[in-house]
C-alpha positions as CSV (number, residue, x, y, z in Angstrom):
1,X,23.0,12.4,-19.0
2,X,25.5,12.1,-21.4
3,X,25.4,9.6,-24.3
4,X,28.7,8.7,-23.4
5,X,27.3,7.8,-20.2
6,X,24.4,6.3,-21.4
7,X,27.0,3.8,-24.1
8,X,28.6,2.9,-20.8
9,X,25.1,1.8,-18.9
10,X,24.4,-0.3,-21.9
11,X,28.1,-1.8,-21.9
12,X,27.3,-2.7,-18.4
13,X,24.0,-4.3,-19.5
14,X,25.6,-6.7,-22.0
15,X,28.4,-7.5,-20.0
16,X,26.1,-8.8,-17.6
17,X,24.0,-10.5,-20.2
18,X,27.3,-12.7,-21.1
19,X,27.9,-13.2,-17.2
20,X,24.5,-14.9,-17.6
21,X,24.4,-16.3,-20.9
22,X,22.0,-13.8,-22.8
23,X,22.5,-13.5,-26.3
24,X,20.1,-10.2,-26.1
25,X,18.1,-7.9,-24.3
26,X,14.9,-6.5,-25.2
27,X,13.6,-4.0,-23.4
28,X,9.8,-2.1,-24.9
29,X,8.9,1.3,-23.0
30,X,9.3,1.6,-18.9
31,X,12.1,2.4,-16.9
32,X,14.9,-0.1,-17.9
33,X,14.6,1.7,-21.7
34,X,14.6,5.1,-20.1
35,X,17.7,4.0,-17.7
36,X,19.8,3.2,-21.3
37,X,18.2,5.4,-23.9
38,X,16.9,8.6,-22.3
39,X,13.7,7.8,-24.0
40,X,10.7,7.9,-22.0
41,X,8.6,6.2,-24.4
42,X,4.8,6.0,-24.8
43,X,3.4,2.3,-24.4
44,X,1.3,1.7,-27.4
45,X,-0.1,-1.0,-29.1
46,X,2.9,-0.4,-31.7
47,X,5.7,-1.9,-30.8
48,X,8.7,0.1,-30.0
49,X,12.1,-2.3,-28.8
50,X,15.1,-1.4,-28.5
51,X,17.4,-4.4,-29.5
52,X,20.4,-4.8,-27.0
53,X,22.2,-7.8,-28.7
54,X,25.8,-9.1,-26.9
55,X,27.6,-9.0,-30.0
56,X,26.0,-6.7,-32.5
57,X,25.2,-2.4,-32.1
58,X,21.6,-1.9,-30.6
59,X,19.2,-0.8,-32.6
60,X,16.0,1.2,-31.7
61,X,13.1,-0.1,-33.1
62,X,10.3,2.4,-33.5
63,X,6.6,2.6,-35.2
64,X,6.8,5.5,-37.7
65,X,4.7,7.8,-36.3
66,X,6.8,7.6,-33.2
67,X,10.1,8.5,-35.2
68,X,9.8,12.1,-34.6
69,X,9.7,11.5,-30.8
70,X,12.2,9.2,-30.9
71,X,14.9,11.0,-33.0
72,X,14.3,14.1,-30.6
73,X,15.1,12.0,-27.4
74,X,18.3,11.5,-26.2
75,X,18.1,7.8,-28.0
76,X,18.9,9.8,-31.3
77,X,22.2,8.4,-30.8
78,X,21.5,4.9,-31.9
79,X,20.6,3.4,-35.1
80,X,16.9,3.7,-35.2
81,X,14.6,1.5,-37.3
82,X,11.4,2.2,-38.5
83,X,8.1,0.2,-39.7
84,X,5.6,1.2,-40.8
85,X,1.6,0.3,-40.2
86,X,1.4,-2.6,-42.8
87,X,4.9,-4.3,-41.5
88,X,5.5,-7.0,-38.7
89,X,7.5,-5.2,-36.1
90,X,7.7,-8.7,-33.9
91,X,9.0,-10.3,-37.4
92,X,11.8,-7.6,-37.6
93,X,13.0,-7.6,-34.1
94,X,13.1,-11.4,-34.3
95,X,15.0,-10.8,-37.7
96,X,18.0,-8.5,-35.7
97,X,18.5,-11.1,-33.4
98,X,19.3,-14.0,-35.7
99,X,18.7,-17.5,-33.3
100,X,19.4,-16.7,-29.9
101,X,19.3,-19.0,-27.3
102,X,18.7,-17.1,-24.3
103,X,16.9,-13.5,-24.4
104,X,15.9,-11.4,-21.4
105,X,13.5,-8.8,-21.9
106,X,12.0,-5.9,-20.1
107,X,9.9,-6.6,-16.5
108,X,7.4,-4.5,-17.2
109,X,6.8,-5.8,-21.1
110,X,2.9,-6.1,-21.8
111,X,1.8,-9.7,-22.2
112,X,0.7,-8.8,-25.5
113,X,4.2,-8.2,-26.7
114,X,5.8,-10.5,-24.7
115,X,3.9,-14.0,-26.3
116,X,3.9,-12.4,-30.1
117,X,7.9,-12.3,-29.2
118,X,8.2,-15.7,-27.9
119,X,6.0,-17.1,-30.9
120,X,8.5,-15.6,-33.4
121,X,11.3,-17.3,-31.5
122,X,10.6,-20.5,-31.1
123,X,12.9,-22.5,-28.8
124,X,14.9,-19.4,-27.8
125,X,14.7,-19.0,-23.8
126,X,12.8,-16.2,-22.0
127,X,14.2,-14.7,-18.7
128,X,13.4,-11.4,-17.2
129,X,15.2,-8.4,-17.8
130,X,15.7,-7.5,-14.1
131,X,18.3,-10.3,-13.8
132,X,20.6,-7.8,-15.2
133,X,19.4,-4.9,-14.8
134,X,17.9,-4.7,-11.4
135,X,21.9,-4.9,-10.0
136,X,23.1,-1.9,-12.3
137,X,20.3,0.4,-10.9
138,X,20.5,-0.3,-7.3
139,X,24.1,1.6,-7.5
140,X,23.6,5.0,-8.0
141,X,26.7,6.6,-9.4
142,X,27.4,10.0,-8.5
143,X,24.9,11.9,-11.1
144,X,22.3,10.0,-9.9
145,X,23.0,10.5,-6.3
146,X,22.9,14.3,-6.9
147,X,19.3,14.3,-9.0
148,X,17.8,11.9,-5.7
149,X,19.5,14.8,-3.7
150,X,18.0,17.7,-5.6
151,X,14.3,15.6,-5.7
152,X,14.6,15.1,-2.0
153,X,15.6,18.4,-1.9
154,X,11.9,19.6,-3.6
155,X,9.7,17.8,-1.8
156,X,11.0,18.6,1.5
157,X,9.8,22.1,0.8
158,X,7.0,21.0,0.2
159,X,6.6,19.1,3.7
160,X,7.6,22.8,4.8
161,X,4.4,24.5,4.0
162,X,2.0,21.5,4.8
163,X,1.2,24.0,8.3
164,X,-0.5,26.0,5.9
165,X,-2.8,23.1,4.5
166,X,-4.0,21.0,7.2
167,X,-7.0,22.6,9.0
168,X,-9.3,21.4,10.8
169,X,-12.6,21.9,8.7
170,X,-10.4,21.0,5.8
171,X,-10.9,17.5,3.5
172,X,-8.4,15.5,3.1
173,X,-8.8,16.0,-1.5
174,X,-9.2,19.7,-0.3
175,X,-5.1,19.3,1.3
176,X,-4.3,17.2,-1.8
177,X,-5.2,20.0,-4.0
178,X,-2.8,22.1,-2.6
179,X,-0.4,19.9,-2.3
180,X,0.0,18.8,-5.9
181,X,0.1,22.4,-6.5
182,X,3.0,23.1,-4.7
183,X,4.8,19.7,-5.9
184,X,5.3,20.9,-9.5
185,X,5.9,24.0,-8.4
186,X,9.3,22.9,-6.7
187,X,10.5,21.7,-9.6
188,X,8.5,18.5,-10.1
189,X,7.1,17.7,-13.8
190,X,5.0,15.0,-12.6
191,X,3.0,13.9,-9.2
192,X,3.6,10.6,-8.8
193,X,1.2,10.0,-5.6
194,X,-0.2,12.1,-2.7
195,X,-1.4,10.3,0.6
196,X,-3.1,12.4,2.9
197,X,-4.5,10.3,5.4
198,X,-6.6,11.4,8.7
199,X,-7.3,10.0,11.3
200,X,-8.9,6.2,10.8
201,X,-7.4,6.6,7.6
202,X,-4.1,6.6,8.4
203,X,-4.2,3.6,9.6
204,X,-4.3,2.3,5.7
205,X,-0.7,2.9,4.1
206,X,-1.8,3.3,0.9
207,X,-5.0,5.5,1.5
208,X,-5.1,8.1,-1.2
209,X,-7.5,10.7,-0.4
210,X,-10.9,11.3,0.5
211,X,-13.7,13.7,1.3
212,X,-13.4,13.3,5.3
213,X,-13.1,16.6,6.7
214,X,-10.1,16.6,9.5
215,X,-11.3,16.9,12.8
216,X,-8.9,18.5,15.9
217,X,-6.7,15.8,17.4
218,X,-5.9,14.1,14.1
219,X,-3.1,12.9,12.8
220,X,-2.3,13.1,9.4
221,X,-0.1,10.8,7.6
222,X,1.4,12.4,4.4
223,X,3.1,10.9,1.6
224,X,3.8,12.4,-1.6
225,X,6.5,12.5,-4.2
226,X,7.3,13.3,-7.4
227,X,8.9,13.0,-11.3
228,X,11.9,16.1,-11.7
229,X,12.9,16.6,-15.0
230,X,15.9,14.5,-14.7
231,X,13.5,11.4,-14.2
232,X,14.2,10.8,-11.0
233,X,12.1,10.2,-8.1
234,X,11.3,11.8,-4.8
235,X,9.4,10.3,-1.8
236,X,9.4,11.1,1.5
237,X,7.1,10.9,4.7
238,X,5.8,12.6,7.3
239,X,3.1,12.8,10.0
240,X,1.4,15.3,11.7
241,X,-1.1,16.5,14.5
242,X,-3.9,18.8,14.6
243,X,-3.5,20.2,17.9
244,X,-3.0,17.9,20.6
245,X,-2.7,13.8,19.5
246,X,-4.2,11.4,21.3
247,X,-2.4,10.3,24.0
248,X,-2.0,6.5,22.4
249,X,-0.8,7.9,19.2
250,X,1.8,10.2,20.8
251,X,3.0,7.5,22.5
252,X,3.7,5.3,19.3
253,X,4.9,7.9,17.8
254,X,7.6,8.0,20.1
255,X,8.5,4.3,19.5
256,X,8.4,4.7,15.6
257,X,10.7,7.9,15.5
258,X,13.2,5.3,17.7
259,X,12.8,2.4,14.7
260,X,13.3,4.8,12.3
261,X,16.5,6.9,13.6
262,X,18.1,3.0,14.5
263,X,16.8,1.8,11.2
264,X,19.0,4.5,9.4
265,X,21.6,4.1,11.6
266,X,21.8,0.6,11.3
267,X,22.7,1.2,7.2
268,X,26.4,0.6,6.0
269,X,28.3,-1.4,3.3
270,X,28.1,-5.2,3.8
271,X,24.7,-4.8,5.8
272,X,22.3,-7.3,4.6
273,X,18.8,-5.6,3.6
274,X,17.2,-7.3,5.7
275,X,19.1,-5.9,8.6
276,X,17.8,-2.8,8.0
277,X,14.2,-4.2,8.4
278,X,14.9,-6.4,11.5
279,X,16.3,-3.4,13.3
280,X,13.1,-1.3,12.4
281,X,11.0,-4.0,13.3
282,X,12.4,-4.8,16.4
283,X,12.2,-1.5,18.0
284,X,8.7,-1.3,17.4
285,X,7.9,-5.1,18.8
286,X,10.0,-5.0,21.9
287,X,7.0,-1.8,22.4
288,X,4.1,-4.2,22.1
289,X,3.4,-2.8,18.6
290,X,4.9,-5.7,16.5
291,X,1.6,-6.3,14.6
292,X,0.9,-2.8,14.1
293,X,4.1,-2.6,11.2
294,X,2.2,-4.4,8.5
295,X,4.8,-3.4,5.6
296,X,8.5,-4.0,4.6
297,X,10.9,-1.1,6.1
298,X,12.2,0.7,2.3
299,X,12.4,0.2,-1.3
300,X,14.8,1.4,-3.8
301,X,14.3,4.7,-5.4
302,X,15.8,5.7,-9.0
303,X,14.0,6.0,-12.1
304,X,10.8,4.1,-10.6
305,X,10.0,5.0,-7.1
306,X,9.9,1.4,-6.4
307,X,12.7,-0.2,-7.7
308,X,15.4,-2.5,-6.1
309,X,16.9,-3.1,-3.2
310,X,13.8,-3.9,-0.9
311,X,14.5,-3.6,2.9
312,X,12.5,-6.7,3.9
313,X,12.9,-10.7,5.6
314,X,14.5,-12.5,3.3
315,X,16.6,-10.2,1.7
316,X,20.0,-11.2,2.5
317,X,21.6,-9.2,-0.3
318,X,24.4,-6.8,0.9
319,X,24.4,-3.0,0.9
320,X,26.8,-1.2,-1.2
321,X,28.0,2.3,-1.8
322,X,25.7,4.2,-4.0
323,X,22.4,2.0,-3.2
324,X,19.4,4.5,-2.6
325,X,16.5,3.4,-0.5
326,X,13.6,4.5,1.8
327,X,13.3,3.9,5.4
328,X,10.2,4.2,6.2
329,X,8.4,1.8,9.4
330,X,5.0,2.6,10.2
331,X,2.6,1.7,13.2
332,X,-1.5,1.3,12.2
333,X,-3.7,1.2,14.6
334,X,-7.2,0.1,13.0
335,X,-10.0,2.4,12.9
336,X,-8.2,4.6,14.9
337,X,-4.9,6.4,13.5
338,X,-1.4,5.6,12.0
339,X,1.8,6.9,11.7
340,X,4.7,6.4,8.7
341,X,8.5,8.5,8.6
342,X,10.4,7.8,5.4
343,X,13.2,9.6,4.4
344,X,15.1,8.3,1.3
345,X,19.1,7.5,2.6
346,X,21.9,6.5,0.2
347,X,24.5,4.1,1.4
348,X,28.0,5.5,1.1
349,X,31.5,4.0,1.5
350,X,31.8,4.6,5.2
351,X,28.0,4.8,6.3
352,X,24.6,6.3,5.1
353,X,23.8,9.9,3.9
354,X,20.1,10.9,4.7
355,X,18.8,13.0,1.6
356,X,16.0,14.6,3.2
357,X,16.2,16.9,6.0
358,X,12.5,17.8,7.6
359,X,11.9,17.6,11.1
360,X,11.0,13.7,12.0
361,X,8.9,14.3,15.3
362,X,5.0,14.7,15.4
363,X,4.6,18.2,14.1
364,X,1.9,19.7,15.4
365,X,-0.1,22.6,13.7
């Protein structure tokens, strides 16, 4: 990204903050100083802020063994301050502020840092940063939509070669080996997660891995995604059988393949989130499965593989071109099997786009 581009996503940021009556942002390392910056900080016990005031040029506030890092990131564009071991960094951010009434700081801000910043500003009002942010990175403009394409792009190959993984005799952690393997190998720079989960185990959504060996009529929920070097995510599910399913499982499988393909379908400007999710849902209830969906139907994807908007009751916020999201309804049958498909989708001005492309019925190998 440019740091043209990147001037223009903190514009953005501070126009909201007026909108909302922020006098500054603060944002320590995550994702929301990554998003403006391009610097994927380390989170230390030193404080590094970068100081977003309304009025005023931001400055980058860094410890000063961090400066070489920090000047050969893409934030070498902004003014950079450093302290050094004996100083008060929460005394010096509090100084470039002045006395603000309102600031908004980063979501993901350690406690630590948060209540040493509040303490050195007393009176001055504390909101989350996510008010302002959260909005700006649900749209994905068209450079992000084409490094989502490209991740989705990488880990659908490596869905492609999951044949040559799952065997019966096979662990699950034996599979994951593999599979994190062939992750970076695609392009990745970091695994983010890898689910491989058999049989009862599937019936957990967020199983991870374990030493049970897969057994002929399994199915095998994976889930795995990744970091690519532009710092976006992929994420993507599928499921599979060893040899023939059981005849209950095939048979869900059929309904949640319907949620899913209605569930995408149902995607377009102006739909409320929670549309989405009430499609999904209803599909799999009007089956008799209703109690077997225990999870909301997508999440955002961006910079974090979470992020907003969240497909769930209670969302009423509208879809809009250039939102990102997974759709992804499961059925989990305790102590017996599950079964998730999640492909990430981007809303566009006429409909939804699908950005991965493997095959979404029961594979069996």
């Amino acid at each position: 990204m440019s740091a043209a581009a990147r001037k223009a996503r903190r514009e953005r940021v501070r126009q909201a903050a007026r909108e909302h009556g922020v006098d500054a942002v603060l944002l320590t390392p995550g994702p929301d100083l990554r998003y403006l910056t391009g610097y994927d900080a380390i989170p230390l016990e030193r404080l590094t802020c970068l100081v977003l005031p309304v009025d005023d040029e931001p400055v980058l506030v860094v410890p000063a063994l961090e400066e070489p890092a920090a000047v050969a990131s893409p934030a070498a564009d902004l003014p950079v301050r450093v302290w050094q071991e004996a100083d008060d960094p929460v005394a010096l951010v509090a100084g470039l502020l002045g006395r603000p009434e309102r600031v908004a700081v980063a979501d993901q801000m350690w406690a630590e840092k948060l209540l040493a910043l509040q303490a050195a500003l007393p009176g001055t009002d504390v909101v989350a940063g996510g008010l302002l942010l959260a909005p700006l990175r649900a749209r994905k403009d068209a450079a992000e939509v084409e490094a989502l394409t490209e991740a989705a792009a990488a880990i659908d190959e490596v869905h492609a070669q999951l044949g040559r993984w799952l065997r019966v005799g096979r662990t699950e952690r034996d599979v994951a080996v593999d599979v994190e393997r062939a992750i970076l190998a695609t392009g990745h720079v970091r695994v983010d997660f890898v689910i491989v989960a058999s049989g009862p185990n599937g019936a957990s959504p967020h199983h991870a891995v374990s030493d049970r060996v897969l057994h002929a009529g399994d199915t095998v929920v994976v889930d795995i995604g990744g970091e690519m070097p532009s710092g976006y995510r992929s994420d993507s599910t599928r499921t599979y059988a060893l040899g023939r399913p059981d005849p209950q499982a095939a048979e869900e499988y059929a309904v949640l393949q319907a949620a899913q393909d209605a569930a995408v379908r149902a995607v377009a400007p102006g739909v409320p989130a929670q549309q989405v999710d009430a499609v999904a849902r209803g599909v799999i209830e009007a089956a008799g499965y209703g109690e077997l969906f225990v999870h909301r139907t997508g999440h955002g994807i961006g910079v974090q593989t979470h992020e907003h908007p969240y497909l769930v009751a209670g969302n009423s916020e509208p879809l809009e071109p250039g939102m990102a999201f997974s759709v992804e309804p499961g059925i989990y049958r305790p102590g017996r099997h599950g079964a998730r498909i999640e492909d990430i989708v981007v809303v566009t001005d006429s409909g939804v786009a699908r950005l991965n492309h493997r095959p979404r019925d029961l594979v069996e190998v």
